[in-house]
DRENPA-3360 file (N, C-alpha, C; in nm, 2 decimals, always signed):
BEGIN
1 = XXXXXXXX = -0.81/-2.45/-1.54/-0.78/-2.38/-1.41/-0.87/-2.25/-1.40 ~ -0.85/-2.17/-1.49/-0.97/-2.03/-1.49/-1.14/-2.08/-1.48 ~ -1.14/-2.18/-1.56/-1.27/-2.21/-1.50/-1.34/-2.28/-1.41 ~ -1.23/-2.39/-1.30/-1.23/-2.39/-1.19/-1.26/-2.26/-1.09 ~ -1.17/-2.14/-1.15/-1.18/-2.01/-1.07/-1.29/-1.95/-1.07 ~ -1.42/-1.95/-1.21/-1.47/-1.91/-1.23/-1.60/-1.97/-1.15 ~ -1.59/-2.12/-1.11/-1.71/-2.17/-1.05/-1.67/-2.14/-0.91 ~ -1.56/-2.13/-0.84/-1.54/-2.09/-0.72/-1.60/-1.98/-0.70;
9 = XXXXXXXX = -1.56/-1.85/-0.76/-1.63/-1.70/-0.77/-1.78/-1.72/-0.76 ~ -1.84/-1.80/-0.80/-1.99/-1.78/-0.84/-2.05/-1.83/-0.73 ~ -1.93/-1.97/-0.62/-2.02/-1.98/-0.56/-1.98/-1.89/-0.39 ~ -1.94/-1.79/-0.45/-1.89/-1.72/-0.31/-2.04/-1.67/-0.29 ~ -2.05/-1.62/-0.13/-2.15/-1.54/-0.12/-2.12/-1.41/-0.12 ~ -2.12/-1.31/-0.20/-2.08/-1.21/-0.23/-2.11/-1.10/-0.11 ~ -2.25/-1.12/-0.08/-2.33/-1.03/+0.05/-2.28/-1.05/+0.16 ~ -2.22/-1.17/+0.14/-2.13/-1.14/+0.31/-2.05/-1.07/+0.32;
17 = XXXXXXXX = -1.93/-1.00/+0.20/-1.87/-0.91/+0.25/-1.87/-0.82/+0.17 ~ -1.97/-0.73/+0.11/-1.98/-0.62/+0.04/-2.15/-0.58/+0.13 ~ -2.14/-0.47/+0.14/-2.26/-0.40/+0.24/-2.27/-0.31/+0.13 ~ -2.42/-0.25/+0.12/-2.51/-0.18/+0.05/-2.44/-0.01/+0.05 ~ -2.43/-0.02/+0.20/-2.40/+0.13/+0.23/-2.26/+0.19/+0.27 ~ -2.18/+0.11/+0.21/-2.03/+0.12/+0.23/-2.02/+0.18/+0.14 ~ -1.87/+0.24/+0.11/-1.82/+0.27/-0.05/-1.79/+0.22/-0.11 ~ -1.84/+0.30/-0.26/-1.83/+0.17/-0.39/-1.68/+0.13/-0.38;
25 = XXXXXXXX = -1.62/+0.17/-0.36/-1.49/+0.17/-0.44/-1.47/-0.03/-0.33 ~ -1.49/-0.02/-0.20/-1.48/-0.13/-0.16/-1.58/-0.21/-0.18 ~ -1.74/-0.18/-0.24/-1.80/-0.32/-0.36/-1.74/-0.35/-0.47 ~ -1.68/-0.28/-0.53/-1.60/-0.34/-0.66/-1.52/-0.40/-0.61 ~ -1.44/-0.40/-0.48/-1.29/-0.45/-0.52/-1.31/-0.56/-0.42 ~ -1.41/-0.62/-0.35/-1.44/-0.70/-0.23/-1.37/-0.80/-0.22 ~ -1.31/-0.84/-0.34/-1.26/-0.98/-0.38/-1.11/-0.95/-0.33 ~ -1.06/-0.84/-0.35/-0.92/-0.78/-0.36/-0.83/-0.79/-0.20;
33 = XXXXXXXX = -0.85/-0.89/-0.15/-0.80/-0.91/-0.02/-0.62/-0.89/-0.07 ~ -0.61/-0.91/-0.13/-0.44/-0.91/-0.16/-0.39/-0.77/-0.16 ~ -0.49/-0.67/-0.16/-0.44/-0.52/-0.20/-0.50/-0.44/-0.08 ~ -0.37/-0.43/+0.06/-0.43/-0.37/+0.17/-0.47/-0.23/+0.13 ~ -0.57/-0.16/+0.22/-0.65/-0.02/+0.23/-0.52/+0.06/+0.21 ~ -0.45/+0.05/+0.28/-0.31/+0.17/+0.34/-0.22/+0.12/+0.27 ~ -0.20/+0.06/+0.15/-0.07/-0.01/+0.08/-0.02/-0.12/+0.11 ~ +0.12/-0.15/+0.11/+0.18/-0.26/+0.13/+0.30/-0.23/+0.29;
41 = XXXXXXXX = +0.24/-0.14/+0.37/+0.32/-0.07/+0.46/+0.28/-0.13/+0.55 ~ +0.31/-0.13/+0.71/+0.28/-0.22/+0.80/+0.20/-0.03/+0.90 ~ +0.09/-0.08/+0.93/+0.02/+0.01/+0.99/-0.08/-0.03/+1.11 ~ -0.03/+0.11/+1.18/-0.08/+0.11/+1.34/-0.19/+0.14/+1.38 ~ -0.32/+0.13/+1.41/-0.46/+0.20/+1.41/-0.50/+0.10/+1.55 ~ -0.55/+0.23/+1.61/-0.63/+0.16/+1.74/-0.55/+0.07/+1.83 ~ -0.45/+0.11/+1.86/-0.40/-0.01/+1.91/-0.33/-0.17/+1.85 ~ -0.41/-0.16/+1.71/-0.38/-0.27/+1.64/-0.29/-0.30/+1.54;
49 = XXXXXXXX = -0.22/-0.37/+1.52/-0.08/-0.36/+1.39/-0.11/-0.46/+1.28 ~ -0.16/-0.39/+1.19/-0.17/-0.45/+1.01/-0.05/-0.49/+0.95 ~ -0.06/-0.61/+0.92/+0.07/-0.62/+0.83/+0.00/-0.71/+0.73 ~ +0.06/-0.66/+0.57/+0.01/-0.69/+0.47/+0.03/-0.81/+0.43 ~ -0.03/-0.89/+0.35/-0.02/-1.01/+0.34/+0.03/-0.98/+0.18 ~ +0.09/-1.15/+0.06/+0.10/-1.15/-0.08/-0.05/-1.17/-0.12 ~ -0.03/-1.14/-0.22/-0.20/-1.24/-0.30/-0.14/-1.37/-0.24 ~ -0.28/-1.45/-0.25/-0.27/-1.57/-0.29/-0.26/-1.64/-0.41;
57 = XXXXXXXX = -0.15/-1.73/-0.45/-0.18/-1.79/-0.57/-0.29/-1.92/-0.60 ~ -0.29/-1.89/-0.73/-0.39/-1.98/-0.80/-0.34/-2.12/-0.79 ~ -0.23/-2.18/-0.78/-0.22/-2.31/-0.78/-0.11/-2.35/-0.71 ~ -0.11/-2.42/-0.60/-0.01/-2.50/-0.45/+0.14/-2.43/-0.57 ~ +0.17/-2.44/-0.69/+0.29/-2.45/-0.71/+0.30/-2.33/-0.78 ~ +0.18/-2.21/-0.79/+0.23/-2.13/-0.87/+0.27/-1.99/-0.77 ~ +0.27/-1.86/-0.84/+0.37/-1.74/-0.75/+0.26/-1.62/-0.73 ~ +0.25/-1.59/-0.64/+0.18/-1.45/-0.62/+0.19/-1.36/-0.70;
65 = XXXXXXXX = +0.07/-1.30/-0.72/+0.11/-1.20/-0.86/+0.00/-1.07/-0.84 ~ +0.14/-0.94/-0.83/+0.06/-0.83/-0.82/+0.06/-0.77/-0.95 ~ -0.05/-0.69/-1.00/-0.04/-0.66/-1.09/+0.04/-0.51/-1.09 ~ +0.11/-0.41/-1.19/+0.11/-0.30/-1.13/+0.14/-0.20/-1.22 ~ +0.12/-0.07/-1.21/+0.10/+0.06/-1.34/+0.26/+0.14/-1.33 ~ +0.28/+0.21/-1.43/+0.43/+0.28/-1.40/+0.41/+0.40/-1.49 ~ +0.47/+0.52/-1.48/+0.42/+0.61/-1.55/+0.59/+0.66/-1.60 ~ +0.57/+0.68/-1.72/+0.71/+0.70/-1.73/+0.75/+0.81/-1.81;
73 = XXXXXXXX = +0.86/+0.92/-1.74/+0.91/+1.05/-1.83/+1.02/+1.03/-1.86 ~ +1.02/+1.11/-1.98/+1.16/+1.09/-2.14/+1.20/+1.25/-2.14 ~ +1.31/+1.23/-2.15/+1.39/+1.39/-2.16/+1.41/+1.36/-2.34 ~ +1.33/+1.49/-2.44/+1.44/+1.43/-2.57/+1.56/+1.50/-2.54 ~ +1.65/+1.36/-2.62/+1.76/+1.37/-2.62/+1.83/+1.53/-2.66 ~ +1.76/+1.59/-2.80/+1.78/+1.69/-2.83/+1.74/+1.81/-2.84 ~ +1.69/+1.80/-2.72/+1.63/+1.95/-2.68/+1.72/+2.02/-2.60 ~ +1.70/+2.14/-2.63/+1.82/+2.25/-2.61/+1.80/+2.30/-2.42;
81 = XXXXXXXX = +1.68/+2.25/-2.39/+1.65/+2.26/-2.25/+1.70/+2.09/-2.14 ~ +1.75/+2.00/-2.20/+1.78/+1.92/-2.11/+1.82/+1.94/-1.97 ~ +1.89/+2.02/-1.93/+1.92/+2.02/-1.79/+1.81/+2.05/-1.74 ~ +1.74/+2.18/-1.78/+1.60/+2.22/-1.69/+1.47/+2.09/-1.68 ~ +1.48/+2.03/-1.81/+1.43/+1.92/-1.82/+1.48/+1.78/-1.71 ~ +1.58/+1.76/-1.64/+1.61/+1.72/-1.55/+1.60/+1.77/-1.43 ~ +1.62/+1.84/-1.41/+1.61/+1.92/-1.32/+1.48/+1.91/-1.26 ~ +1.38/+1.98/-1.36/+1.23/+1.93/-1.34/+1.16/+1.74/-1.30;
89 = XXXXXXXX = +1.20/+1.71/-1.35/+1.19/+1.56/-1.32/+1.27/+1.53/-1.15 ~ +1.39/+1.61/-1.11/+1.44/+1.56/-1.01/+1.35/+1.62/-0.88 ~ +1.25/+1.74/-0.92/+1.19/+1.80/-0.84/+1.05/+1.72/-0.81 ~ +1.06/+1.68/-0.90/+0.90/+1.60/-0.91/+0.89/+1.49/-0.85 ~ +0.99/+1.47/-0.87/+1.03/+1.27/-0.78/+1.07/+1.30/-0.63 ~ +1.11/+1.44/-0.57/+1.16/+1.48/-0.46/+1.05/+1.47/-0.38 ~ +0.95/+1.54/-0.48/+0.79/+1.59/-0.39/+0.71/+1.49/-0.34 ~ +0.76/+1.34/-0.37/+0.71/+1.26/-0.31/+0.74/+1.16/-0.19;
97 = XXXXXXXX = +0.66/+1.14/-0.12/+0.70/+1.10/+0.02/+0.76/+0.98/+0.00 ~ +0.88/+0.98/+0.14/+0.95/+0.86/+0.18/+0.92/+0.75/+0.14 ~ +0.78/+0.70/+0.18/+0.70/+0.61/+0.18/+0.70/+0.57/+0.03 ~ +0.67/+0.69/+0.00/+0.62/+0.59/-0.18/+0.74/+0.60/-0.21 ~ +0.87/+0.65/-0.22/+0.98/+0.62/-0.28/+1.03/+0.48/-0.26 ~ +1.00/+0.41/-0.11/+1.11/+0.33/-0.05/+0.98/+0.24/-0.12 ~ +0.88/+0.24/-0.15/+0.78/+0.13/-0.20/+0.85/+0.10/-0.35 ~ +0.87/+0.17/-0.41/+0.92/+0.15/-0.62/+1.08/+0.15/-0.58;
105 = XXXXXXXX = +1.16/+0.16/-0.50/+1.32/+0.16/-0.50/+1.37/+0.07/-0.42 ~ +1.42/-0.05/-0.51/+1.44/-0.16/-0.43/+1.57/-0.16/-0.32 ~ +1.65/-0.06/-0.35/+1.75/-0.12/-0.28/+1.75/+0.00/-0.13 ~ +1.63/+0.05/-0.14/+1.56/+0.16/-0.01/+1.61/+0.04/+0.10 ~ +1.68/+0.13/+0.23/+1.68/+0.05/+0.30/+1.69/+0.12/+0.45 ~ +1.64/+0.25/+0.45/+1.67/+0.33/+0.60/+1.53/+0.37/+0.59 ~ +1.49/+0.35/+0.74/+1.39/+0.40/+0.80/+1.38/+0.52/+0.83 ~ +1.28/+0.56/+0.84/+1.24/+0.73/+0.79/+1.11/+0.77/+0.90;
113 = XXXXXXXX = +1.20/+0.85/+1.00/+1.07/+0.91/+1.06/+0.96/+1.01/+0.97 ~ +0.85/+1.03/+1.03/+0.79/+1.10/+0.98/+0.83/+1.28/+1.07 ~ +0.74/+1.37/+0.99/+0.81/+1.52/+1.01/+0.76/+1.53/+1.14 ~ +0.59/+1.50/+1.14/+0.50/+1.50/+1.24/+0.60/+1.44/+1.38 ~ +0.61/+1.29/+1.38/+0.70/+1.20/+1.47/+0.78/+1.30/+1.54 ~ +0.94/+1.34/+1.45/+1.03/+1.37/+1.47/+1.01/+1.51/+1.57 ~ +0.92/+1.59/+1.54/+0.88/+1.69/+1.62/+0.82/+1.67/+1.77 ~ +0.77/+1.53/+1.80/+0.68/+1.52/+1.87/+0.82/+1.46/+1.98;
121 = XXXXXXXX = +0.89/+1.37/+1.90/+1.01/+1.34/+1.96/+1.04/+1.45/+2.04 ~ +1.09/+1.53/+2.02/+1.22/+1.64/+2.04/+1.11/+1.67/+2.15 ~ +1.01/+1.75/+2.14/+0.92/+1.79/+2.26/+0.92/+1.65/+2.35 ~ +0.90/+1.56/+2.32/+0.91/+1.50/+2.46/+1.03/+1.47/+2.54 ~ +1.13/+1.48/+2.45/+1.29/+1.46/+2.53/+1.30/+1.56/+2.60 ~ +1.25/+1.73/+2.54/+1.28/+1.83/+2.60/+1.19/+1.82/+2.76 ~ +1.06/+1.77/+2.71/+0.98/+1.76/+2.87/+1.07/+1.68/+2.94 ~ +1.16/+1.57/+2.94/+1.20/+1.50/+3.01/+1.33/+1.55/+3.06;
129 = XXXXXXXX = +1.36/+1.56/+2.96/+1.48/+1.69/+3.04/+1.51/+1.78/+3.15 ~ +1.37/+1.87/+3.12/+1.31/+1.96/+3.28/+1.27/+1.88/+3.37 ~ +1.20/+1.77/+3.33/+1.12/+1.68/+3.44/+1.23/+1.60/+3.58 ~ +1.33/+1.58/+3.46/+1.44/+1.54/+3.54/+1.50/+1.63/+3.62 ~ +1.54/+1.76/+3.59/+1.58/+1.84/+3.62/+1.51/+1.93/+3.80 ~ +1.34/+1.92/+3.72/+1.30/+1.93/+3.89/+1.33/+1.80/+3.95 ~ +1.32/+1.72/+3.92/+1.31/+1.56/+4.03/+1.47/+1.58/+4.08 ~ +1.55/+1.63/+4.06/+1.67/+1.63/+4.13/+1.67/+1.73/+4.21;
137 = XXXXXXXX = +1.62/+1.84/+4.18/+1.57/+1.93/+4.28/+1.48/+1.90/+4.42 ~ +1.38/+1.80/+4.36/+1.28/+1.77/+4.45/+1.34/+1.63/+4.57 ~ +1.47/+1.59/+4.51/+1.50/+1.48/+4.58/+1.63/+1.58/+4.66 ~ +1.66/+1.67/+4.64/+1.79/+1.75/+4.69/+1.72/+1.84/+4.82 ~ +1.60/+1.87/+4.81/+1.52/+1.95/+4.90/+1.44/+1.85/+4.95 ~ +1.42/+1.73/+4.97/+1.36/+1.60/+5.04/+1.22/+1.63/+5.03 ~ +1.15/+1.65/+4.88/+1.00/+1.69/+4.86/+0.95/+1.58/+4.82 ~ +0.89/+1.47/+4.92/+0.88/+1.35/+4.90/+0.77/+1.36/+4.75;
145 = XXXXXXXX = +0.65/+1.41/+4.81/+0.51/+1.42/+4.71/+0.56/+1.47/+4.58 ~ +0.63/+1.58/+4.60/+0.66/+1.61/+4.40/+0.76/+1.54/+4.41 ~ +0.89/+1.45/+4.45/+0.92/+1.32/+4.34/+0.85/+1.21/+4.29 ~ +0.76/+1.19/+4.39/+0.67/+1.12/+4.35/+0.63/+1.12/+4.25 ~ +0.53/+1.30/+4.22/+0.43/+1.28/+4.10/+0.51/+1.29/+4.02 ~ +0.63/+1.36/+4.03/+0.77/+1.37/+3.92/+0.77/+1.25/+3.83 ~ +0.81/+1.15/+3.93/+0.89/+1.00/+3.88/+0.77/+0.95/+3.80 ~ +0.64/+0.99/+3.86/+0.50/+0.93/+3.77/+0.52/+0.98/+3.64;
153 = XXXXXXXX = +0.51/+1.14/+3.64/+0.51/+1.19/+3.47/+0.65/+1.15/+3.37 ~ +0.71/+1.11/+3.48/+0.84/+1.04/+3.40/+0.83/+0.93/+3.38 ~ +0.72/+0.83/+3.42/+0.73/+0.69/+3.37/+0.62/+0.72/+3.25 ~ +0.51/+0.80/+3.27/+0.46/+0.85/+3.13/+0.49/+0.89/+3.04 ~ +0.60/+0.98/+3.05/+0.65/+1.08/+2.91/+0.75/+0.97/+2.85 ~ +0.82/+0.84/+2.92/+0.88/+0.74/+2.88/+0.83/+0.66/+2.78 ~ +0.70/+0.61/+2.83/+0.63/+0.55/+2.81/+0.56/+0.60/+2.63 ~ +0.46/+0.73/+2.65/+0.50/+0.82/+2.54/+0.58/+0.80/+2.41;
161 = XXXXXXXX = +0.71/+0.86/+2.45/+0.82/+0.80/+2.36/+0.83/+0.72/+2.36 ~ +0.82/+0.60/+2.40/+0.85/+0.44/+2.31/+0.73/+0.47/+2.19 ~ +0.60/+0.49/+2.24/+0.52/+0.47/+2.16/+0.49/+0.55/+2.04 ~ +0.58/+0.69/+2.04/+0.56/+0.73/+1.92/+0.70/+0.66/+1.86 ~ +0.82/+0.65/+1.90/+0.93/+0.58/+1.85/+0.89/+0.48/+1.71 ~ +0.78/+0.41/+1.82/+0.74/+0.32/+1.78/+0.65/+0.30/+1.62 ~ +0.56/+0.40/+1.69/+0.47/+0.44/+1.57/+0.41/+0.53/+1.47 ~ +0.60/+0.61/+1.52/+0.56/+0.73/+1.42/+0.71/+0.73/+1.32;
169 = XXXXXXXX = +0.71/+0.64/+1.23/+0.79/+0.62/+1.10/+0.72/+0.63/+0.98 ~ +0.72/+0.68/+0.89/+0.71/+0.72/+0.77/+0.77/+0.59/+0.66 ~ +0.85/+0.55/+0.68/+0.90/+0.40/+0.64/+0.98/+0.33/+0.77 ~ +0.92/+0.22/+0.81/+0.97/+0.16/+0.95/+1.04/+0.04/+0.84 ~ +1.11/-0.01/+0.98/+1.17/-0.14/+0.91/+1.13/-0.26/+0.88 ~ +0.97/-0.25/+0.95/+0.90/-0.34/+0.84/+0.82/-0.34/+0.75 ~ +0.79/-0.19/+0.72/+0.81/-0.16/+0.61/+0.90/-0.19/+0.46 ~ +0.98/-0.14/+0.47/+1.11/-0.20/+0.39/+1.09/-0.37/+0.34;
177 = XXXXXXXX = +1.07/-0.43/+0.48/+1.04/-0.60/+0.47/+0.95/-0.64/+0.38 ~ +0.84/-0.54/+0.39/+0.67/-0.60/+0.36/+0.73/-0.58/+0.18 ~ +0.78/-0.41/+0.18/+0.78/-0.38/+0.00/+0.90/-0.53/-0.04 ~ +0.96/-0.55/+0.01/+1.10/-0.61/-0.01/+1.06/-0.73/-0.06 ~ +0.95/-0.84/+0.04/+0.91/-0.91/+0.02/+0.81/-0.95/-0.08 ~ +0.71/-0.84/-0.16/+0.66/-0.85/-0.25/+0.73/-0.79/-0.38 ~ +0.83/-0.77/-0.42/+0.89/-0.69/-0.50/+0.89/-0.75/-0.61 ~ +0.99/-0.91/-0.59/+0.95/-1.00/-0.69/+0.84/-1.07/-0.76;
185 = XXXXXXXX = +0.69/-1.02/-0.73/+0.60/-1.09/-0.80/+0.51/-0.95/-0.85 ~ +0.62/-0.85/-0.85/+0.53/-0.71/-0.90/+0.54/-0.72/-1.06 ~ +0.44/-0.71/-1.15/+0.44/-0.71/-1.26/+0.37/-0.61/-1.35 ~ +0.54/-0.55/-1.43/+0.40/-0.42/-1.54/+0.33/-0.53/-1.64 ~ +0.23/-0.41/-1.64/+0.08/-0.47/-1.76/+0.13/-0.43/-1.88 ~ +0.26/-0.48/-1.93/+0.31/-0.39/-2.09/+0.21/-0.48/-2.18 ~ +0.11/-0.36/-2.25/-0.02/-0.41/-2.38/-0.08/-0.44/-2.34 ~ -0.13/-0.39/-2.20/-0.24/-0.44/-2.10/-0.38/-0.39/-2.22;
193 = XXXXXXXX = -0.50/-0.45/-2.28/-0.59/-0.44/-2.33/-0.68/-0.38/-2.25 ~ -0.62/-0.32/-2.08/-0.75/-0.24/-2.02/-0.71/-0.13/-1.97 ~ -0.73/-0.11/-2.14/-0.67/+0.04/-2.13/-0.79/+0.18/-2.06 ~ -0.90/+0.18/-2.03/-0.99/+0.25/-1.96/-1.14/+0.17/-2.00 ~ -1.25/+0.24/-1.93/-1.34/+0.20/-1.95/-1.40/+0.21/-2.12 ~ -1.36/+0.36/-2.16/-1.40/+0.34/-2.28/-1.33/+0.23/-2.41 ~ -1.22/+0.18/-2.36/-1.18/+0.12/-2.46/-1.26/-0.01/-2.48 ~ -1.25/-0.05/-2.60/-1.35/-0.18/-2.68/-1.35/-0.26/-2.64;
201 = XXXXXXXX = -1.21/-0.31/-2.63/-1.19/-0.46/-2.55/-1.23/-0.48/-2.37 ~ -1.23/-0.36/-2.31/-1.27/-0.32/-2.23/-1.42/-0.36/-2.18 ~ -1.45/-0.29/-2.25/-1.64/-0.29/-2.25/-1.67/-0.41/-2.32 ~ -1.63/-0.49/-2.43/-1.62/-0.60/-2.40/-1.62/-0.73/-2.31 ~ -1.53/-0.74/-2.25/-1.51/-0.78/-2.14/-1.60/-0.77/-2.03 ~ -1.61/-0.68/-2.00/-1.71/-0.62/-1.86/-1.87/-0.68/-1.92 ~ -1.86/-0.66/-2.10/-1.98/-0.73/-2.11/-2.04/-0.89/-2.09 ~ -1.91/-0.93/-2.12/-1.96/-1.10/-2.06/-1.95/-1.12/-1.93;
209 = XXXXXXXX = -1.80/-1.07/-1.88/-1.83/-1.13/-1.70/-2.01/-1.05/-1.64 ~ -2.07/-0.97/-1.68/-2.15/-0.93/-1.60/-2.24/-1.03/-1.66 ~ -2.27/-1.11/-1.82/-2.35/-1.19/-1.88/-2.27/-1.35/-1.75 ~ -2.18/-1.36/-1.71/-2.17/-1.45/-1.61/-2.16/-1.44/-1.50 ~ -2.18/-1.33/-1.42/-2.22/-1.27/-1.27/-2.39/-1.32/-1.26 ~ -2.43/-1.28/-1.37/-2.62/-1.27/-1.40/-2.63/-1.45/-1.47 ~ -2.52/-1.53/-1.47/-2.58/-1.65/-1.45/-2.64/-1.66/-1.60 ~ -2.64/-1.55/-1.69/-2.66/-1.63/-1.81/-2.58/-1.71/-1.90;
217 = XXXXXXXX = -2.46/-1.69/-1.85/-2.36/-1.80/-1.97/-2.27/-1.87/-1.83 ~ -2.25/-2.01/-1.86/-2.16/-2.10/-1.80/-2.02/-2.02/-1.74 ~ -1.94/-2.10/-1.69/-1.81/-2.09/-1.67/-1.69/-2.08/-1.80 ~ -1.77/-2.23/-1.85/-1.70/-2.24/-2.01/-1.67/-2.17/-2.10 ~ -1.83/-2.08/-2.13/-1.85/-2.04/-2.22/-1.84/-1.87/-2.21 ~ -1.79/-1.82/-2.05/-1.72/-1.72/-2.04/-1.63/-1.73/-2.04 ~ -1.52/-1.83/-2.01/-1.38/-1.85/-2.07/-1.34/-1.82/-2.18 ~ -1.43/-1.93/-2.29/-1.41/-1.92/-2.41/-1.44/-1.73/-2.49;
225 = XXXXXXXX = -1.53/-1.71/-2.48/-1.59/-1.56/-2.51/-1.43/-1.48/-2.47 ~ -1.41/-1.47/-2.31/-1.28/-1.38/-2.33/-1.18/-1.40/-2.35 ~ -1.14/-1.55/-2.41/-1.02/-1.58/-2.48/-1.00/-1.56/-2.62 ~ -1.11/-1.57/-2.70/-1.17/-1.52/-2.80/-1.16/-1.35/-2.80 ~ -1.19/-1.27/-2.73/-1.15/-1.11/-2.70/-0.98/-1.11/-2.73 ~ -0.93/-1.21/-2.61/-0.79/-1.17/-2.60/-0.73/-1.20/-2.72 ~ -0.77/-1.29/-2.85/-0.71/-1.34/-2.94/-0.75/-1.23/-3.05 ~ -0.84/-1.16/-3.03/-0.92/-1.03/-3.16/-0.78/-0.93/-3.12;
233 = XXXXXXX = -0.75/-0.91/-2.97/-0.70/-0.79/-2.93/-0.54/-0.82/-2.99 ~ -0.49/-1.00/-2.98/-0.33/-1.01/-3.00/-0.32/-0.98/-3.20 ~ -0.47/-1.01/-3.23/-0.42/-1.00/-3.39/-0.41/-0.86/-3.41 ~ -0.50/-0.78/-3.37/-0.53/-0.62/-3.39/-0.40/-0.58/-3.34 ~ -0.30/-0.59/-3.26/-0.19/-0.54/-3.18/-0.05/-0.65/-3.29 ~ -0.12/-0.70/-3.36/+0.02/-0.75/-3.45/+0.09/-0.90/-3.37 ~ +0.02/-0.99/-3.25/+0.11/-1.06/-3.16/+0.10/-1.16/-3.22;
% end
């Protein structure tokens, strides 16, 4: 199966979707259709509505699989500062937005305007408020032209508010859906061997697939090479 994978890759055309003068960061990852720009959140640009897709899996019967990193803080048990030591941790996890909380916390489940949104809200209810407030005036004094343009800025400022309603959540409810729905095929890398660039098995690695990007070694015999890596790295790690 991987080296089925491996002859597919080779015969992609790579130049069709990686440009010269883009950023690197999207030529390395060209392939990485499974990992939207903006996360796994459903986003509004231009008019247009993104919603994230799973990976695709490798085989009609097998599961989507994200890979994913976790960083993790330990209080010692016996240090004479524990509370401050919690404390600190509860601030640090606070300072992070809605968004990324309800993304790692599965059982997140309220939608969360943003600060920006919620502000923009209030100003427009308050314009509608006065707006309404002249148009009863303007209809009590029989001022046909200012109900008019009245009722106009009031089908706009309506209009308005639906659309930031709409599109100004910080975690929406399909949000929640998209994280919710990928949750189950999130996987930590525990003894992930790629541990940075400088590590061995690392540079390793990077040294054959680019010896089979450049078409000097088969499919096969890049298989074999980094199964052979992975098998130096399970004895060296005791597996």
């Amino acid at each position: 199966m991987f080296i089925d994978t491996l002859e597919t890759l080779r015969e992609l055309d790579l130049k069709a979707i990686s440009i010269d003068d883009e950023d690197i960061y999207f030529n390395q990852h060209s392939l990485l259709i499974m990992r939207p720009f903006g996360g796994f959140g459903v986003e509004y640009l231009d008019g247009f509505k993104y919603v994230p897709i799973s990976p695709p899996c490798v085989t009609q019967e097998g599961q989507p699989y994200i890979p994913a990193r976790m960083r993790v803080m330990l209080i010692n048990p016996f240090s004479p500062h524990k509370d401050a030591a919690y404390q600190y941790m509860k601030a640090y996890m606070n300072a992070y937005s809605s968004a990324f909380k309800a993304s790692i916390i599965s059982s997140w489940n309220t939608p969360v305007y943003s600060a920006q949104a919620k502000r923009e809200i209030q100003q427009i209810q308050e314009t509608i408020e006065l707006k309404t407030q002249l148009l009863q005036k303007a209809q009590e004094e029989w001022d046909v032209d200012t109900e008019d343009k009245i009722t106009f800025e009031l089908l706009s400022l309506r209009e308005k508010l639906d659309t930031v309603a709409q599109e100004g959540y910080e975690v929406s409810e399909e949000d929640i859906l998209a994280y919710q729905s990928i949750a189950p095929y999130i996987n930590l890398l525990f003894g992930s061997p790629y541990a940075s660039d400088d590590d061995p098995a690392m540079q390793s690695i990077s040294r054959v697939v680019k010896q089979f990007v450049d078409q000097k070694i088969t499919s096969k015999e890049c298989a074999l090479a980094l199964n052979e890596i992975t098998r130096m790295v399970s004895l060296e790690n005791g597996v």
